[in-house]
C-alpha positions as CSV (number, residue, x, y, z in Angstrom):
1,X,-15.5,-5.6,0.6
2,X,-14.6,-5.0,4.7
3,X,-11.0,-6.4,5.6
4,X,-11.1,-9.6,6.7
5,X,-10.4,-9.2,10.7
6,X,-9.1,-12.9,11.5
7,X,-6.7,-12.5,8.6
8,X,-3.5,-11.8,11.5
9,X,-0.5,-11.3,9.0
10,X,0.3,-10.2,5.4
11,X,-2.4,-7.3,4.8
12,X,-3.2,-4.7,2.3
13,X,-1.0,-2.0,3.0
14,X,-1.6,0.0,-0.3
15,X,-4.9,0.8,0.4
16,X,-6.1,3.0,3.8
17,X,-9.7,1.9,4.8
18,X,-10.9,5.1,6.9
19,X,-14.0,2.9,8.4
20,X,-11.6,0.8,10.1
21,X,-10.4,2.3,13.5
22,X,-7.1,0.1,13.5
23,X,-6.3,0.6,9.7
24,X,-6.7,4.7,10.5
25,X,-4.4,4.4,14.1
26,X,-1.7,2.8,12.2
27,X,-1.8,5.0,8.9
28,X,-1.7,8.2,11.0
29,X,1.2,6.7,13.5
30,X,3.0,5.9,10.3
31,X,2.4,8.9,8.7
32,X,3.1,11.1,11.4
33,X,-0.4,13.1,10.8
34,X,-3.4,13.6,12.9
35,X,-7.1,11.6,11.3
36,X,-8.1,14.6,10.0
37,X,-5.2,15.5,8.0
38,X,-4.8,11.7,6.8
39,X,-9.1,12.2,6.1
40,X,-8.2,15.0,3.9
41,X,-5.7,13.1,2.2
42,X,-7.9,10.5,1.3
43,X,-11.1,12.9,0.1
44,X,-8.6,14.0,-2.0
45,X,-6.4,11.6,-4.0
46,X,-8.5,8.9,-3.1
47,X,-7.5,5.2,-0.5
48,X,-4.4,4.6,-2.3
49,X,-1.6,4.9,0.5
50,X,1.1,5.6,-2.2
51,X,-1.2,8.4,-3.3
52,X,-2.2,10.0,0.2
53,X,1.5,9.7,1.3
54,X,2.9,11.7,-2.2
55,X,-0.4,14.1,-1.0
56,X,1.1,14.5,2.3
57,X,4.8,14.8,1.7
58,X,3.9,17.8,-1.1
């Protein structure tokens, strides 16, 4: 299921949707890590952002 793109306010922030060009701009400004790295990330351990941000920090 795609994110819901009128919903303006209280979204799924424990999940990173890499098909989403605003979801992947404000995970790798958060971050700190360029698409690739964050794409890495989420091949990896999989969309959870708790997951890809242990990932990145190790």
């Amino acid at each position: 299921m795609s994110d819901n793109l009128t919903k303006r306010d209280q979204r799924d922030r424990s999940k990173i949707n890499m098909h989403e060009d605003f979801e992947i701009k404000y995970w790798t400004k958060q971050l700190r890590v360029p698409k690739d790295e964050l794409q890495n990330a989420v091949d990896k351990v999989g969309n959870s952002a708790a997951a890809v941000r242990k990932e990145l920090v190790a």
